[in-house]
N, C-alpha and C positions, 0 to 999 in steps of 0.2 A: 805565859799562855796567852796573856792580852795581845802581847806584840805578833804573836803567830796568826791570830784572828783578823789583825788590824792587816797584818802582810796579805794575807787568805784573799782580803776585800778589795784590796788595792791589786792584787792580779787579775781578778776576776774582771774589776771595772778596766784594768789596760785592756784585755784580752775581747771583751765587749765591745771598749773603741775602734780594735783593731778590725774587726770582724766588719762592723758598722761602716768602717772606713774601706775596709777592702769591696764590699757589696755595693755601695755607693752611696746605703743609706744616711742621709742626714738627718742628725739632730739638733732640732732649730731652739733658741729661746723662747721663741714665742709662738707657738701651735697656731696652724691657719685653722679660720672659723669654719664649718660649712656654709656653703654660696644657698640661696635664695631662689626659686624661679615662683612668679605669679603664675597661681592656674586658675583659679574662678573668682568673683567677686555672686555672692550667695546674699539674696534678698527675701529673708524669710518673714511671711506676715504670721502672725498670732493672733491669737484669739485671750477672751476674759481669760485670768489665771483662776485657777479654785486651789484654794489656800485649804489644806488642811489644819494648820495650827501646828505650835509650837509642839515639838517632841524630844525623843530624848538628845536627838543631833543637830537642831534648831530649828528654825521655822522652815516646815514646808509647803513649797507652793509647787503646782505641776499647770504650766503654760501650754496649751495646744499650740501644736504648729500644724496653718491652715493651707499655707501654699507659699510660692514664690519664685523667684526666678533664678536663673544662673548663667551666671556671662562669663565666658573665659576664652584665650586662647584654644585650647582641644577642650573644652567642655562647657556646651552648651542643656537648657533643658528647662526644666518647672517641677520646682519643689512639690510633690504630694500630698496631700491633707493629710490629717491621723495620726503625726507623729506626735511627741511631745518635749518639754527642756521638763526637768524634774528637779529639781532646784532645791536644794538648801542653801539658807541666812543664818549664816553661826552669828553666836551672839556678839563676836565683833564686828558686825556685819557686813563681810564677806561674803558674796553669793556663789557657791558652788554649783556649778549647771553640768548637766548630764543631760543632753538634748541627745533623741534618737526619731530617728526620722528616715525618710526616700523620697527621691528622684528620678523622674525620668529626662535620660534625655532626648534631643531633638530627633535623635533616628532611632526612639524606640526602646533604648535600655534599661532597662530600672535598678539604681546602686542605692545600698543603704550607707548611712552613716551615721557614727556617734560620734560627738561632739563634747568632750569635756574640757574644763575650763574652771577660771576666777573670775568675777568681777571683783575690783576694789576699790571703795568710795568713801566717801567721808559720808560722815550720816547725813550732811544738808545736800549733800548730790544725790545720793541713795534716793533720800525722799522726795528731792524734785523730780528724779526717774521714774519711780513710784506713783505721781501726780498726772506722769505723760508729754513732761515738760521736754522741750527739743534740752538737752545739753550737748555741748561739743564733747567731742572724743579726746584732748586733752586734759579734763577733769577729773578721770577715772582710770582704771586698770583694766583692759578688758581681755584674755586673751584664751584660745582654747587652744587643744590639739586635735584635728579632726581625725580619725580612722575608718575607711572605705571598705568596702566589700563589694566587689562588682563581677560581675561575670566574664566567665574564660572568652576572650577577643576582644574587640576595641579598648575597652577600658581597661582589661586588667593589669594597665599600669600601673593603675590609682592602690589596688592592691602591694602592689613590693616598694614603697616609701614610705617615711614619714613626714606630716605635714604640721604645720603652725599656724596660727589665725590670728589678724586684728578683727574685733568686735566691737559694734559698737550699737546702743539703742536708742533708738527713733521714735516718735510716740506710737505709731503702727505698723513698724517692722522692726524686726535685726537687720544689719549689715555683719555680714563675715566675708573676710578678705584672706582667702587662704593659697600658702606658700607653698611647695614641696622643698624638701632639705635635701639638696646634693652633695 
């Protein structure tokens, strides 16, 4: 009965090749990555954090975000006051951020967006972060995934992809450098 199973498998995969081979499909070794395009370079200022305290899923702090800018290829603008990053520090201290926020842009649009992500530091970069101290961006992990909500016309590209961020912090801004994934 093994042998009729083993045989079973071994036709199905010729008959898959064939198939594959007749359509033109190719199956490669090594799967290409998706490609990369810059859209904005996002400069968000903040404001004091108010730290709630330790809870049941670690330290929470919730950051205002006060305003900033946006430079990009197709997307220009100025980040909106009022938002916030909502942040927990698990107790390995990893900062999970959940920033939500808006912008408008230069001709008038206003798109929200959230913002999740890691940071991941060693605790003596964590706390010089924590201090305000400049650290460079190869010290740490920084990275989100942002998700867009914008309205039907110009923007609503921003709508049907997904994107990737490097982040990084400054003693009085973020820098986010975010991708679309084609």
């Amino acid at each position: 009965m093994t042998g009729f199973f083993s045989a079973c498998r071994l036709t199905a995969m010729l008959c898959l090749s064939l198939i594959l081979a007749l359509t033109g499909t190719r199956v490669t070794a090594q799967p290409k990555a998706p490609e990369l395009a810059f859209v904005a370079r996002f400069n968000v200022t903040i404001g004091q954090p108010y730290i709630v305290g330790e809870t049941a899923h670690g330290l929470r702090r919730i950051i205002p975000i006060t305003g900033g800018t946006i430079e990009g290829p197709q997307l220009k603008g100025t980040i909106l006051p009022g938002g916030a990053d909502w942040q927990i520090v698990r107790k390995d201290g990893v900062a999970e951020v959940e920033a939500h926020y808006q912008f408008r842009t230069d001709d008038g649009v206003t798109v929200y967006i959230k913002n999740v992500g890691l940071r991941v530091a060693t605790p003596e970069v964590a706390a010089r972060i924590g201090r305000g101290e400049q650290v460079s961006p190869s010290e740490y992990y920084f990275r989100t995934a942002p998700k867009f909500e914008a309205p039907a016309g110009k923007y609503a590209w921003l709508n049907d992809a997904l994107y990737i961020a490097n982040a990084f912090r400054n003693p009085d801004n973020v820098v986010i450098e975010i991708w679309q994934v084609r």
